[in-house]
C-alpha positions as CSV (number, residue, x, y, z in Angstrom):
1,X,-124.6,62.3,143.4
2,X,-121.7,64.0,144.1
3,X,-119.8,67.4,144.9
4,X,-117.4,69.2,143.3
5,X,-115.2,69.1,146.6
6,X,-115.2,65.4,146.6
7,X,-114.0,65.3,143.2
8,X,-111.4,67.9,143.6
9,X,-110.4,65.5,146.5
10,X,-109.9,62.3,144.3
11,X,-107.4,64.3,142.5
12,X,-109.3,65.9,139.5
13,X,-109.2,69.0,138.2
14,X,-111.6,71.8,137.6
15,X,-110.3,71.4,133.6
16,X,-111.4,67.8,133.7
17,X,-114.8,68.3,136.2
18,X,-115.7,71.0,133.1
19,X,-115.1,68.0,130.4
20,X,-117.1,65.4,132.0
21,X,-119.8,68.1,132.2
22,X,-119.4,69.2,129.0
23,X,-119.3,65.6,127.6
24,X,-122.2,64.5,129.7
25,X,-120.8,62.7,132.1
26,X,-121.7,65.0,134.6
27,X,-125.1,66.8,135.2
28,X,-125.5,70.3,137.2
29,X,-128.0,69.7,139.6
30,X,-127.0,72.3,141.7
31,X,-124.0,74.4,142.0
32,X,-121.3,72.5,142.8
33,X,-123.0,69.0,143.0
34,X,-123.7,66.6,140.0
35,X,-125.5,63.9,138.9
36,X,-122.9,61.2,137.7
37,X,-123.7,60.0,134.2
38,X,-127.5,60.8,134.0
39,X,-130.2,63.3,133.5
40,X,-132.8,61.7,136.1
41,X,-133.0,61.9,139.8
42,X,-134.5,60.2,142.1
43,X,-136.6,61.7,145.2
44,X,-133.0,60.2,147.3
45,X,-131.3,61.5,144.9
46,X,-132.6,65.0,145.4
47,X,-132.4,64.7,148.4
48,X,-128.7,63.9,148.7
49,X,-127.9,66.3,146.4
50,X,-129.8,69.3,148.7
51,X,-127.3,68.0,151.8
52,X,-124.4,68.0,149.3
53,X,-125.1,71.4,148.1
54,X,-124.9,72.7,152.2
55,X,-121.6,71.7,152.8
56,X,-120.1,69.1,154.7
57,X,-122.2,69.7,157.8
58,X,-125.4,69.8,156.1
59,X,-127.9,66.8,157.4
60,X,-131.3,66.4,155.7
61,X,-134.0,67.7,158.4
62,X,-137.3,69.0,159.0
63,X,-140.4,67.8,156.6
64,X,-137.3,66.0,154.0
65,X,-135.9,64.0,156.8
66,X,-139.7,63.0,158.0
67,X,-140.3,61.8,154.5
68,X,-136.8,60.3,154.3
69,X,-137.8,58.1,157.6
70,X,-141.2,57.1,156.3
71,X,-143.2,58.7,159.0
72,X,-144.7,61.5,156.9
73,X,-145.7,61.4,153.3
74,X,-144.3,63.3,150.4
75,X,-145.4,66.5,149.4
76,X,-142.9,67.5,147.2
77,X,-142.0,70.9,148.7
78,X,-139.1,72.3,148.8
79,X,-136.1,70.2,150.2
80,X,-135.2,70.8,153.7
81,X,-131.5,71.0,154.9
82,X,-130.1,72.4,158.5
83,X,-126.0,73.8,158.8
84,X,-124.8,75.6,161.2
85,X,-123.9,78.9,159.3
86,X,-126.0,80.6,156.6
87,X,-125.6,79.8,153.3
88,X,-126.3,80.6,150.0
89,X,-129.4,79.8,148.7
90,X,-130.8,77.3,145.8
91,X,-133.7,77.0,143.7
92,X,-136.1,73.8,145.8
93,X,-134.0,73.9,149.1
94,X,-134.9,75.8,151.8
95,X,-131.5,76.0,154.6
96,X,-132.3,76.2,158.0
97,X,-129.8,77.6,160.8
98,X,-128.8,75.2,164.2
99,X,-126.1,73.3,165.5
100,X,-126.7,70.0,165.3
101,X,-125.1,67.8,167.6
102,X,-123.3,64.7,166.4
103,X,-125.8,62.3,168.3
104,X,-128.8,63.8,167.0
105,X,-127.4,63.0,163.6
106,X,-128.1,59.6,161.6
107,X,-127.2,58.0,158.2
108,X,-130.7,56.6,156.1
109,X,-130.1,55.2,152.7
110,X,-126.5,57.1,152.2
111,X,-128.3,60.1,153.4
112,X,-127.3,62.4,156.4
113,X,-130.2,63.2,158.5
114,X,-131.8,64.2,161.7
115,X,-132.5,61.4,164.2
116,X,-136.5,60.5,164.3
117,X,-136.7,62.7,167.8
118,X,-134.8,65.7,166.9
119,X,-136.9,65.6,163.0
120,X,-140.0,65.6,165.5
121,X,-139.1,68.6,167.4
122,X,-138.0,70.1,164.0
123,X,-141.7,69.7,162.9
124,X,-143.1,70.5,166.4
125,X,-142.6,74.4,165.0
126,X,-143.7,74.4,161.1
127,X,-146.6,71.7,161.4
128,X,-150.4,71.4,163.1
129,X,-150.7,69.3,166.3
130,X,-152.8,66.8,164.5
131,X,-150.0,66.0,162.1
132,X,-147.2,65.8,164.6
133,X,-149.2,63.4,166.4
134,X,-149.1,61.2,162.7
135,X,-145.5,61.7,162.5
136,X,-145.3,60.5,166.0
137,X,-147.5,57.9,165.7
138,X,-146.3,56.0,162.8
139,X,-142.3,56.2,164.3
140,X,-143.9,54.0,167.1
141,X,-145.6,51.8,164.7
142,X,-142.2,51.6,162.3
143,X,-140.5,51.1,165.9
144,X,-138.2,53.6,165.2
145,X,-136.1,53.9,168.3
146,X,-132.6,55.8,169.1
147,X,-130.7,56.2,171.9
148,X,-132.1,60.0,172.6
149,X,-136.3,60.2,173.4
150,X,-138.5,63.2,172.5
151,X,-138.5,63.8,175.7
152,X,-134.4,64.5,175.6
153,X,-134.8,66.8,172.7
154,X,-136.9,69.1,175.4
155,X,-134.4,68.9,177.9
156,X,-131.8,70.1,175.2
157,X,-134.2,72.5,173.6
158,X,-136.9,74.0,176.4
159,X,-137.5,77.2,174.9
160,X,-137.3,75.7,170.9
161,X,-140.2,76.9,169.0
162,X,-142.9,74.1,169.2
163,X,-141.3,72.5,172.1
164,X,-144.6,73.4,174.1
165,X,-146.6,72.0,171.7
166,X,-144.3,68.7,171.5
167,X,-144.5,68.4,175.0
168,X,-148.2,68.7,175.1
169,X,-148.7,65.9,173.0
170,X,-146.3,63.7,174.6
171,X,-147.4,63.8,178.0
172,X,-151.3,63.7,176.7
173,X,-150.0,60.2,174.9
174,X,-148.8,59.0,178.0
175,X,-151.8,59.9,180.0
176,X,-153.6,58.1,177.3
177,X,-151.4,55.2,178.0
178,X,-152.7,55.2,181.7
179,X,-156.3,55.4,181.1
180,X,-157.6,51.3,182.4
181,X,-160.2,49.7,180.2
182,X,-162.7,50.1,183.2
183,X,-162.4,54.0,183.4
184,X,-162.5,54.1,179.7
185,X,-166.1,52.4,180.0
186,X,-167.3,54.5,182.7
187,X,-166.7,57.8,180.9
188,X,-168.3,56.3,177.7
189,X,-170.9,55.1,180.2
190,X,-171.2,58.8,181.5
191,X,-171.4,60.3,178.3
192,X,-174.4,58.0,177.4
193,X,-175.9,58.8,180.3
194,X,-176.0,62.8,179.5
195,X,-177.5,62.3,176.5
196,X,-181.1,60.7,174.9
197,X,-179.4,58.0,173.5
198,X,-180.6,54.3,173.6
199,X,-178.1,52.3,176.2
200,X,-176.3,49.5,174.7
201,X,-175.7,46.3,175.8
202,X,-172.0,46.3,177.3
203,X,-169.5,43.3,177.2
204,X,-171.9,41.0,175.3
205,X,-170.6,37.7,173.3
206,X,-171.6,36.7,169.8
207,X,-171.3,33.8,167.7
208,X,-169.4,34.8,165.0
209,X,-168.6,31.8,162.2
210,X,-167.8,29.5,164.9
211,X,-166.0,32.5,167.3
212,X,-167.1,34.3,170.2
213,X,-166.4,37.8,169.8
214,X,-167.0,40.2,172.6
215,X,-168.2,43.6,172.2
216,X,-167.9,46.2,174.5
217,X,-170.8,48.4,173.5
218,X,-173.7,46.7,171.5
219,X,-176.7,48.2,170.0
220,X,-178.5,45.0,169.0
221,X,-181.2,46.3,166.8
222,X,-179.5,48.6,164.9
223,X,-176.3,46.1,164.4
224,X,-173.7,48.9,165.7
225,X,-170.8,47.8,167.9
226,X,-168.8,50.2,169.6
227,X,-165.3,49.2,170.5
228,X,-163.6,51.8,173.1
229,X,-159.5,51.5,172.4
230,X,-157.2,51.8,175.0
231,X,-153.6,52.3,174.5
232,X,-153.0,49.3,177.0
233,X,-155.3,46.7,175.8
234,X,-154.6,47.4,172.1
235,X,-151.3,48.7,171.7
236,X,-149.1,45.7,170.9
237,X,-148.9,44.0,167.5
238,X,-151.5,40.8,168.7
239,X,-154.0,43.2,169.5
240,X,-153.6,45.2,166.5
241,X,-153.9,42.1,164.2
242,X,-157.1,40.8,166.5
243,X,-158.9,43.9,166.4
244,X,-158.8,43.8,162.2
245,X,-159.4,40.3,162.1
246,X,-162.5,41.0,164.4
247,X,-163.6,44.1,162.9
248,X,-163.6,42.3,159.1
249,X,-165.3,39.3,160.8
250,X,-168.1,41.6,162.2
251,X,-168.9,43.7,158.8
252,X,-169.0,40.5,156.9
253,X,-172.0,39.3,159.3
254,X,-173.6,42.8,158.8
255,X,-172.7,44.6,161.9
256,X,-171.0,48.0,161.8
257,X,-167.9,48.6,164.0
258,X,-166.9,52.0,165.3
259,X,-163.7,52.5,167.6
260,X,-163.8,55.4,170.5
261,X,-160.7,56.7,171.9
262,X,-160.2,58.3,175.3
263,X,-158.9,61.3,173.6
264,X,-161.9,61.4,171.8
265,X,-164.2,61.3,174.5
266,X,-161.9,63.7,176.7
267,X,-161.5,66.7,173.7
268,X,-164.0,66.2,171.4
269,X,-167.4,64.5,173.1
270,X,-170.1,66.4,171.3
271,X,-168.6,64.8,168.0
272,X,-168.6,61.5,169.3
273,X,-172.2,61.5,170.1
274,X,-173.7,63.3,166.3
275,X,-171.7,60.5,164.9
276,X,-173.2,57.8,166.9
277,X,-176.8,59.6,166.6
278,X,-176.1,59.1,162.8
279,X,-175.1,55.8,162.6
280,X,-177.8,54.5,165.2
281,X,-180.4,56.7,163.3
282,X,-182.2,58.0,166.4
């Protein structure tokens, strides 16, 4: 890709940027900014021609520069791009208006774009809670870090739209982070309690082709093991690995594994307990 400013400033002219795209050399893809020597373009391609098209100061942002990162998937909408001044528009790009400070700013593939936290505040005001939390989640699990939090972007941008809803989500992560194993069990414990529901045994071992795995909640009979995730005892790397490697040993000796999250418990307890009347078929 490539714009017709950077070719006036390798020394061509407009006569000669007019041959090569009448000779083919040259594709319009939008005005001003050309695909060099072929017809097909790639999603980066697109991409770096929507930031071309805005001008020198344009970066990639919003949904495009969650997609560019990897932490959203691609929905082929239209191409987001933020400047600081309006500008024209273009068929597929939709041009946002902000100042983007240089340090919020990073380079992906050739590609200018917003840094992981500013993209998330960026999506904090045009997506759902649940998705954010996806986007959010999966830059910790790509361990995508950068020099400025989340939590920086607030202090920059308090009265942003969907700061509030940023924040939220953040400090309900870290709370999660806090929760021990024990009060974990004691909530699940309570929520048992309040309902007709057989107990289960808690913290048992089983022989498992030559392992001993322990469960935290096991309904014997009915071959149901509950399994209630903390952030602190599974959120490294080991402990992801472990938990898979335990869950696929389980299933294969005809038990079936359900995980519980403190969030779960804490926003959405009814749910929790249909499910588990459903799988325990009482």
């Amino acid at each position: 890709m490539v714009a017709r400013r950077q070719l006036i400033a390798l020394g061509m002219t407009d006569a000669q940027i007019k041959g090569r795209t009448a000779r083919g050399r040259l594709y319009v893809v939008h005005r001003g900014v050309y695909a060099v020597g072929h017809r097909l373009v790639s999603t980066h391609g697109r991409w770096m021609a929507a930031v071309l098209f805005g001008g020198p100061e344009a970066v990639l942002s919003h949904r495009s520069a969650a997609e560019l990162w990897a932490i959203a998937p691609r929905l082929g909408r239209a191409i987001d791009i933020t400047r600081k001044r309006a500008w024209r528009a273009s068929p597929g790009i939709a041009v946002h208006r902000s100042s983007i400070p240089a340090d919020e700013i990073e380079t992906v593939a050739g590609i200018p774009c917003t840094c992981v936290p500013r993209t998330s505040l960026d999506l904090a005001g045009s997506t759902s809670r649940d998705e954010l939390g996806r986007v959010i989640n999966q830059a910790e699990v790509r361990r995508l870090t950068h020099s400025l939090s989340m939590y920086d972007m607030l202090e920059r941008y308090p009265r942003r739209r969907g700061a509030p809803v940023l924040r939220a989500l953040l400090d309900d992560r870290e709370e999660a982070r806090g929760i021990t194993r024990g009060e974990l069990e004691e909530r699940f414990a309570a929520l048992l309690a309040r309902s007709d529901l057989p107990l289960p045994q808690r913290n048992v071992s089983l022989a498992i082709r030559g392992r001993f795995i322990e469960a935290d909640c096991l309904w014997r009979g009915q071959r149901v093991i509950v399994e209630l995730d903390g952030k602190q005892a599974h959120g490294t790397d080991l402990a992801f690995e472990k938990d898979r490697e335990r869950d696929r040993l389980l299933m294969a000796d005809g038990w079936r594994v359900a995980r519980i999250t403190w969030r779960q418990l804490r926003d959405d307890a009814p749910t929790v307990l249909a499910d588990l009347r459903r799988v325990l078929r009482v």
